[in-house]
C-alpha positions as CSV (number, residue, x, y, z in Angstrom):
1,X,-9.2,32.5,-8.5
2,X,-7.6,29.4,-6.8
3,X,-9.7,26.4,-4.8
4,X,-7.8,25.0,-2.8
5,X,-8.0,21.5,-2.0
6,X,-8.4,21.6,1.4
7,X,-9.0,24.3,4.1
8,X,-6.3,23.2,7.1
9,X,-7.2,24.2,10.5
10,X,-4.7,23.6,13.3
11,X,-6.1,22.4,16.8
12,X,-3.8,22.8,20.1
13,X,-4.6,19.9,22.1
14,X,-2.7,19.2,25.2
15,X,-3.8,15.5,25.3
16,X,-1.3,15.4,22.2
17,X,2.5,13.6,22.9
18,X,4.8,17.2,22.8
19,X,7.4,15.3,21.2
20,X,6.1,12.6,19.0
21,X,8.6,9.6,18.1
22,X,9.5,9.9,14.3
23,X,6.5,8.5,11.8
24,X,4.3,8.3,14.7
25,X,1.5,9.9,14.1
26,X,-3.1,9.9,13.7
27,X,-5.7,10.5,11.3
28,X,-6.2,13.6,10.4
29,X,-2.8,14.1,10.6
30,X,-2.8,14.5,14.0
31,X,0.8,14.2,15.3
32,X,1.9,12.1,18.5
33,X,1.8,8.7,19.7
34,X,-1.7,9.0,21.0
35,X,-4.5,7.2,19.3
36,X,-7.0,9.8,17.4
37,X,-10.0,8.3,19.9
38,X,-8.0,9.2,22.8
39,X,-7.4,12.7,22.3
40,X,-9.4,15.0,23.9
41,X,-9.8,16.8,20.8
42,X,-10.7,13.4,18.9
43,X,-14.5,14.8,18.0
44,X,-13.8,18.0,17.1
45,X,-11.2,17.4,14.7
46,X,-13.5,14.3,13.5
47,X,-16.5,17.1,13.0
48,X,-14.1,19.1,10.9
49,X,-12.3,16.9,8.6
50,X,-15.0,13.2,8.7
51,X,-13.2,10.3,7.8
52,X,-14.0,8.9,4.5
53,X,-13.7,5.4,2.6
54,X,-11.5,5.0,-0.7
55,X,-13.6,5.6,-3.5
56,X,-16.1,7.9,-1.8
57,X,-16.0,11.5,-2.3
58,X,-14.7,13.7,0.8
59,X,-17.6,15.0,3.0
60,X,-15.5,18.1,4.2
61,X,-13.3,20.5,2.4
62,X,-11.6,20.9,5.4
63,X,-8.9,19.1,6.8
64,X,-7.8,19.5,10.3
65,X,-3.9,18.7,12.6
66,X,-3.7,18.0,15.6
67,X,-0.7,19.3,17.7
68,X,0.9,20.2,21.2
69,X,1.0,23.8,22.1
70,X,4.8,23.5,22.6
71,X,5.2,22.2,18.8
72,X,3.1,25.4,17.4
73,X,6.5,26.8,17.0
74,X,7.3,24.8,14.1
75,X,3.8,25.4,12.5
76,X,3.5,28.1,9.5
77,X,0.1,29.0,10.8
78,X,0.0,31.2,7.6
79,X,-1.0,28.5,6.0
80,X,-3.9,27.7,8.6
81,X,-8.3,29.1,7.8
82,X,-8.4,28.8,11.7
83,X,-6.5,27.9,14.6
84,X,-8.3,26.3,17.8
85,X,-7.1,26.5,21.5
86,X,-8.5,23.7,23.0
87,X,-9.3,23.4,27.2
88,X,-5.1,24.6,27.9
89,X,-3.9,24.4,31.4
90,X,-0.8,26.3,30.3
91,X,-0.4,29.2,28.1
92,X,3.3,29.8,27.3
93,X,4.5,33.5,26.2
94,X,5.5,32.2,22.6
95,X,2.7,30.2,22.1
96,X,0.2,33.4,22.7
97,X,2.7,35.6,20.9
98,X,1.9,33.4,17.6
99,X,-1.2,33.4,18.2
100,X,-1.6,37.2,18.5
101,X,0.3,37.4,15.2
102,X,-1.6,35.1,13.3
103,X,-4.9,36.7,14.3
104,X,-3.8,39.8,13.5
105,X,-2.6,39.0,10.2
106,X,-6.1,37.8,9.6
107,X,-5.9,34.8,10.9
108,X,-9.5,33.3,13.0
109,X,-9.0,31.9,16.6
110,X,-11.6,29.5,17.8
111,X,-11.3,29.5,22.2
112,X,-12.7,26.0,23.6
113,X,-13.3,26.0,27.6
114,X,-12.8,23.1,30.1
115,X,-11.9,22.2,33.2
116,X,-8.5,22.8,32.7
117,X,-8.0,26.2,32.3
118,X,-6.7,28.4,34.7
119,X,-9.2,31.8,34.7
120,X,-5.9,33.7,36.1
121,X,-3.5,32.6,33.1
122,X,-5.9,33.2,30.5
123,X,-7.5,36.0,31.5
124,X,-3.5,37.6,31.9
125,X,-2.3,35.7,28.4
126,X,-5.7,36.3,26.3
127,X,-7.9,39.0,28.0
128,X,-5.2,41.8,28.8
129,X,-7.7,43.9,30.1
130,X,-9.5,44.1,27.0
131,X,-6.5,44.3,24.5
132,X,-6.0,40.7,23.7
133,X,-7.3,37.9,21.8
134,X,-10.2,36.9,24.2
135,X,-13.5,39.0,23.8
136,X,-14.4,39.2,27.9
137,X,-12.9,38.5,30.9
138,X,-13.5,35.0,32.9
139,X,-15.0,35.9,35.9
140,X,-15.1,31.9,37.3
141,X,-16.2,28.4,36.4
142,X,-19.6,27.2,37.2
143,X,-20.4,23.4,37.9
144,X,-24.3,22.6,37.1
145,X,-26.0,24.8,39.8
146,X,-27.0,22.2,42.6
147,X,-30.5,22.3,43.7
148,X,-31.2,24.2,40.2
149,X,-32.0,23.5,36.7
150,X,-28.4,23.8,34.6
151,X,-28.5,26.1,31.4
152,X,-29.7,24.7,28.0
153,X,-29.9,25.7,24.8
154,X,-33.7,24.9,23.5
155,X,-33.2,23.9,19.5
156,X,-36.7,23.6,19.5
157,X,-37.8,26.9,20.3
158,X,-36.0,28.7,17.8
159,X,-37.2,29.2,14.4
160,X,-34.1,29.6,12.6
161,X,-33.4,26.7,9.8
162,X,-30.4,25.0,11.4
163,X,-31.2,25.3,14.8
164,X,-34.6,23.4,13.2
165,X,-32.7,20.6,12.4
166,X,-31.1,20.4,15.7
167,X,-34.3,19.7,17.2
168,X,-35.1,17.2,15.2
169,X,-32.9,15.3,15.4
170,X,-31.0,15.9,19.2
171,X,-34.3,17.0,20.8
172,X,-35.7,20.0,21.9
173,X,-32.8,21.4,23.9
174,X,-29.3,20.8,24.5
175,X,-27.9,20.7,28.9
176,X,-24.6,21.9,30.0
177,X,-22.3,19.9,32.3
178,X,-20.7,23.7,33.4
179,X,-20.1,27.1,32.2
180,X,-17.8,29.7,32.5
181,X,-19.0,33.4,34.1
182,X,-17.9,36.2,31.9
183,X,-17.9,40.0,32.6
């Protein structure tokens, strides 16, 4: 049995210079000449791989690169525990192509929605009528109902242990900004 050192996840993140200048580069190895705190994906790949101090021991056996869709192409994503697709207003033929491979090699693909995402592409590039990497169609995106209360998760309601701790310390329910209708 091995243990490896770290656990690498690979996050494609638009926000992310496609073709960084040489030595330029983040934390968490993020490549590009953006700062980490400007990326869009900045607090996710924070969540996954915390930043730590010398002499303190790591907080996260995961470590986590950031990258622009166009450079997956040079990425072994073999070597990847998961893959994340992060709020992409394009989805190029290769890109998904590696991506199909990977997950079915085994791989796991995380999907994170925003406002950029065009329902037609992914639901063509990812959905394929119920063949592809995406579970359920997008039917459209929903702004915070007007005139309505939006959705929330309530943290408090639930008696499950981590959801417990949610509560305690977020509050007793979480609001969305928007959402995305699924069929």
């Amino acid at each position: 049995c091995s243990v490896p050192e770290s656990v690498p996840v690979l996050i494609l993140d638009e926000s992310v210079m496609a073709n960084p200048m040489p030595g330029a580069g983040g934390s968490n190895g993020a490549e590009g000449g953006t700062e980490a705190t400007e990326r869009d994906s900045s607090f996710l790949a924070r969540a996954i791989s915390p930043t730590t101090r010398p002499g303190m021991e790591k907080v996260s056996r995961f470590s986590s690169k950031v990258v622009h869709p166009s450079r997956i192409a040079y990425e072994n994503l073999r070597g990847y525990g998961a893959a994340v697709v992060t709020d992409l207003s394009n989805l190029d033929e290769s890109t998904v192509a590696k991506l199909e491979k990977y997950v079915a090699d085994g791989g796991v693909l995380w999907l994170f929605l925003g406002p950029r995402v065009n329902i037609y592409d992914y639901n063509k590039a990812l959905f394929k009528d119920g063949r592809g990497l995406m579970p359920a169609k997008l039917v459209s995106k929903a702004a915070a109902l007007s005139g309505k209360e939006p959705p929330f998760v309530k943290f408090g309601e639930s008696s499950h242990p981590a959801l417990a701790e949610l509560a305690d310390s977020v509050g007793k329910d979480a609001r969305f900004i928007g959402f995305f209708q699924l069929e």
